[in-house]
PAVEX-670094 format. One record per residue (C-alpha): residue in three letters; x, y, z. Coordinates in steps of 0.25 Angstrom, whole numbers, plus 5000, padded with zeros to 4 digits. Layout:
% residues N
ALAXYZ...
//
This chain:
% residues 401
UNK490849875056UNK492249855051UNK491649775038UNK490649875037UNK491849975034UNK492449895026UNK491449885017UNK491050035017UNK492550085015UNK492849995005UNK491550044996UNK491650185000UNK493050194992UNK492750084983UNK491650204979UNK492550324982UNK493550264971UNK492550294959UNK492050434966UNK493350494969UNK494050584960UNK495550554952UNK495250404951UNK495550324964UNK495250224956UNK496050244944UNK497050134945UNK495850024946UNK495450074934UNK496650124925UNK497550034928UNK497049894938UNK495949844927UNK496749874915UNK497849794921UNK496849674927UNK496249674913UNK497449654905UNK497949544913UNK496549484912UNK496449494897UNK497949454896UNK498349544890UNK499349614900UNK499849584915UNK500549694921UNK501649634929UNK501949514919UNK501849554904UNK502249714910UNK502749804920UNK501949844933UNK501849924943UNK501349834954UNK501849684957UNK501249574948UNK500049534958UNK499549664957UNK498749614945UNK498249514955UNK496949594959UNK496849674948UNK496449564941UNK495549514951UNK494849644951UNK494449594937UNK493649514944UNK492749594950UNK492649694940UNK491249624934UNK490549704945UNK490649854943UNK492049884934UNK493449864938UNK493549974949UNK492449894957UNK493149764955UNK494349844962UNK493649904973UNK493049754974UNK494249694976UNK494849784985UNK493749764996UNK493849614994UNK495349634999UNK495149705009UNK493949635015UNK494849515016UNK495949605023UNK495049665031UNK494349525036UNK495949505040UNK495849635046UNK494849615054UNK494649485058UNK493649465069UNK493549585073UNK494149565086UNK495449645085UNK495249795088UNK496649825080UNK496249765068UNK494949825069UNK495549945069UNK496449925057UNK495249885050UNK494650025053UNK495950075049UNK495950015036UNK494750055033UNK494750195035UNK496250215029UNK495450155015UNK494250255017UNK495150355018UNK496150325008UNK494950304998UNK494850234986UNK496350244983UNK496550124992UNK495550024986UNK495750064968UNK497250034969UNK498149884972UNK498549924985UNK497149914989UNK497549774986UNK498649764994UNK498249835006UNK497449715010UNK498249625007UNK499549685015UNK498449695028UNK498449555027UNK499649515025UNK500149605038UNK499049555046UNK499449415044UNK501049435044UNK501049365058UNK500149255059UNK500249225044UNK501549285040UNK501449195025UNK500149235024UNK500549395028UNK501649395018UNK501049345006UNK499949435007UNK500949555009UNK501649494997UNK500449474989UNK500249624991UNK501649664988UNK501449584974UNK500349664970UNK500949814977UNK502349824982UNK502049904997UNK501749785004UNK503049735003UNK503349845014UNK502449745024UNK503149635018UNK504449695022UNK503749735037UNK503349595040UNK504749525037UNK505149625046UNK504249615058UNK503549475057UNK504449355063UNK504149255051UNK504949325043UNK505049195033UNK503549185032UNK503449335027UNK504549305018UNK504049215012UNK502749245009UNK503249365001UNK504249264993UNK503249174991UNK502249274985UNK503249344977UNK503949214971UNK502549164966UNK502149304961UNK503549294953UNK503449174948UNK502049204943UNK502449324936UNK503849254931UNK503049154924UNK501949244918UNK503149314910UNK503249444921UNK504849424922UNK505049554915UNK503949614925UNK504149574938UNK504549674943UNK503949784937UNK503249854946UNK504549894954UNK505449914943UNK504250004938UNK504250084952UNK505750134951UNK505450224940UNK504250294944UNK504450454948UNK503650504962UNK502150484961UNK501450624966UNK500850544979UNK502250484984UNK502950564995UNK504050594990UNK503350684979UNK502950784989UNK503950874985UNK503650864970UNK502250884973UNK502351014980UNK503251074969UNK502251044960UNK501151094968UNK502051224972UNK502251244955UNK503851234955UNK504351214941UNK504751074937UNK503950984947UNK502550934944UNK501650804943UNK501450714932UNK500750604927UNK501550454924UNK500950394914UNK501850264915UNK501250254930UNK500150334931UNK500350404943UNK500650554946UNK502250594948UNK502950704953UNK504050774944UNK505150884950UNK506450904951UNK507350804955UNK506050694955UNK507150584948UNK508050604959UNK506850574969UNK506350454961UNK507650384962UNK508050384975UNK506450354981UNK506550214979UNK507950214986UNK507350274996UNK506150204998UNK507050064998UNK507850135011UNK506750165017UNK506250035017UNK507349985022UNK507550095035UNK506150045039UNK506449905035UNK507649915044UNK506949975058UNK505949865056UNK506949755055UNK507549815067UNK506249825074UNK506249665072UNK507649655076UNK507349715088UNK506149625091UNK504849685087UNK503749615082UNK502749625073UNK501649695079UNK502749805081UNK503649795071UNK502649775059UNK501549875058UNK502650015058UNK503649935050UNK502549905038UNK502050025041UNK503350105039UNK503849995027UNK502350035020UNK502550205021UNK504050175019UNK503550125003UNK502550255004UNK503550355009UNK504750325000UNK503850304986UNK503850374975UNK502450314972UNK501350374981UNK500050334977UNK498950354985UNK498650214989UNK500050174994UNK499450235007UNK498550095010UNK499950055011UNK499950075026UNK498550015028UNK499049875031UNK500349925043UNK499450025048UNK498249915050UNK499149825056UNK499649915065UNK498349945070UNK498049795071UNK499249785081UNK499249915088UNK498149995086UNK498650105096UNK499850135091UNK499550125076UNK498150225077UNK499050345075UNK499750295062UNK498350235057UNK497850355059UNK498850425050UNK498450305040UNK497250365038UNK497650515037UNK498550475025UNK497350385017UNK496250505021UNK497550615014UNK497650505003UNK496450514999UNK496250665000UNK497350664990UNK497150544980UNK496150554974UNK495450674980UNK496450764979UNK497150704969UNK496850804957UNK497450934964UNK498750844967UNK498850824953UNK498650974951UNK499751004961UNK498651074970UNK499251104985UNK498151044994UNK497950904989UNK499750914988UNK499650955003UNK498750825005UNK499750744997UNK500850795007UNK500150765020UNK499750615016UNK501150605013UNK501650655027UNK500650585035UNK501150455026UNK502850495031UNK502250505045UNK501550385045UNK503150315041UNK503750395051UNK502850345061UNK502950215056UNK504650205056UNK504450275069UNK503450155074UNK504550055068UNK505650115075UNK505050105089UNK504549945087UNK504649885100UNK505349745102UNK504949615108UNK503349595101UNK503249445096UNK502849385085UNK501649325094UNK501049445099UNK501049495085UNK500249385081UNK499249405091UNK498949545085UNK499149515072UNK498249405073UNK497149475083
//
């Protein structure tokens, strides 16, 4: 039955991506294929011969979508290789089928990707996603294994270095997880050093710092219902640099500067509880799921980018959490699902009266927010109540069950 959802899901917003209104697909095909098709052709690679927004291995599977796209265009080659990703995750998942919290977070996952619609599958995080579930699931039994996958991910989209950060945390071979993120990221260098990318590298964070506040993001809420009420000097516009909608009021500059302050001590605060939940003895089974959790919504809360597929962010610490403790971790899953079905409602359905500064769909943008800053508050709250004394051997039991 599980593989039977699977299937269905993954077809039924594989279809819902060219039936939907205000293109849920519009990355795929604006900006993914001419990207894979220059590098193909030669005759540009975004992250070596220029600046990117994403990390270098991002081109990885945009390029391998090229592959597919023979069959029906290269939307279908997308949607193609989306499924293939996760089906391998999802064999991880589930495994026998002999575990009911794993089970579970199947079900989970799932239904979060229905309800979040096609958003989750036509962007790179739909990459990720699987790739982070992964690398979490096999932090303890394979921690080198766990964290080159996790650092694989974080190569090709930043969020997962959040779980990066979790599991040198909360996992007791902390050298393993080390290294498997320096190994990933020296060869990745190295690659990108000698393909002439020096002037690059970096790009895609120094290209961050200068962004304004994206109309999705949290902390634009304000600025939105300005613009929704008709005060004078606070409106939405369009960035052609970066493609993405942006707020604009009085005082934006001032906010722009100090989010990314901001975001970095935050970071830090919930960096800090965790590390004190593992100085005080927790293990991983208690200590992991609310700190990655928290870590995740943290880069979420605190961004000034809020697109709408950030939200699968918090597929990979919520299934895990289910895997371990399906009891206390059904209430925040539950909430998981709330925030993807008000995500969709917004992007893309809704999407054209947000632009439009209509109040309903503004109202719908507010509540996915608020449910997101409850999910962190119960997350920090969660981390802040970590019991002590859970070893590294019962973790492996569950992890591994």
């Amino acid at each position: 039955m599980l593989w039977v959802a699977f299937a269905v899901v993954h077809l039924v917003i594989a279809v819902l991506g060219f039936t939907l209104a205000n293109q849920p697909m519009g990355d795929v095909t604006n900006v993914y294929e001419p990207w894979s098709t220059w590098a193909v052709e030669g005759s540009a690679i975004v992250g070596i011969t220029e600046s990117w927004v994403y990390p270098q291995l991002a081109l990885i599977p945009l390029v391998l979508a090229q592959g597919f796209e023979w069959i029906a265009g290269y939307e279908v080659a997308w949607a193609i290789l989306i499924t293939l990703c996760d089906a391998l995750a999802f064999a991880v998942l589930v495994g026998r089928g002999r575990s009911a919290g794993r089970s579970l977070g199947a079900w989970f996952w799932l239904g979060f990707m229905l309800l979040l619609g096609p958003v989750g599958m036509y962007r790179l995080d739909g990459i990720t996603v699987p790739l982070a579930l992964v690398g979490c699931l096999w932090l303890v039994g394979r921690p080198w294994l766990g964290s080159i996958l996790l650092a694989i991910a974080t190569w090709i989209k930043v969020w997962p270095a959040a779980l990066l950060a979790a599991a040198v945390i909360a996992v007791r071979r902390r050298l393993a997880v080390v290294g498997g993120a320096v190994l990933v990221s020296a060869a990745t260098l190295a690659i990108v050093l000698s393909a002439g990318g020096a002037r690059h590298v970096f790009g895609f964070i120094t290209d961050q710092t200068d962004r304004g506040l994206q109309l999705e993001a949290p902390v634009s809420t304000y600025y939105l219902w300005r613009a929704v009420l008709g005060i004078p000097g606070s409106f939405i516009y369009y960035d052609q640099g970066l493609l993405t909608f942006q707020v604009a009021g009085p005082g934006v500059d001032s906010v722009i500067a100090v989010m990314t302050p901001l975001l970095i001590v935050a970071v830090l605060g919930v960096a800090a509880l965790g590390a004190h939940g593992a100085w005080r003895g927790a293990g991983f089974v208690t200590l992991f799921p609310p700190l990655a959790l928290a870590l995740v919504l943290v880069f979420i809360v605190f961004n000034k980018v809020g697109s709408p597929q950030y939200m699968t962010w918090i597929i990979p610490p919520l299934v895990i959490g289910l895997v371990i403790d399906r009891r206390r971790w059904r209430a925040p899953a539950w909430l998981g699902l709330a925030i993807a079905l008000v995500t969709l409602a917004v992007y893309p359905i809704a999407y054209w009266g947000l632009l439009n500064v209509l109040p309903f769909p503004a109202a719908l943008l507010t509540l996915r927010n608020a449910l997101v800053v409850v999910l962190l508050v119960w997350a920090v709250a969660r981390l802040a109540r970590v019991p002590r004394r859970v070893g590294a051997s019962s973790s492996i039991a569950v992890v591994r069950s």
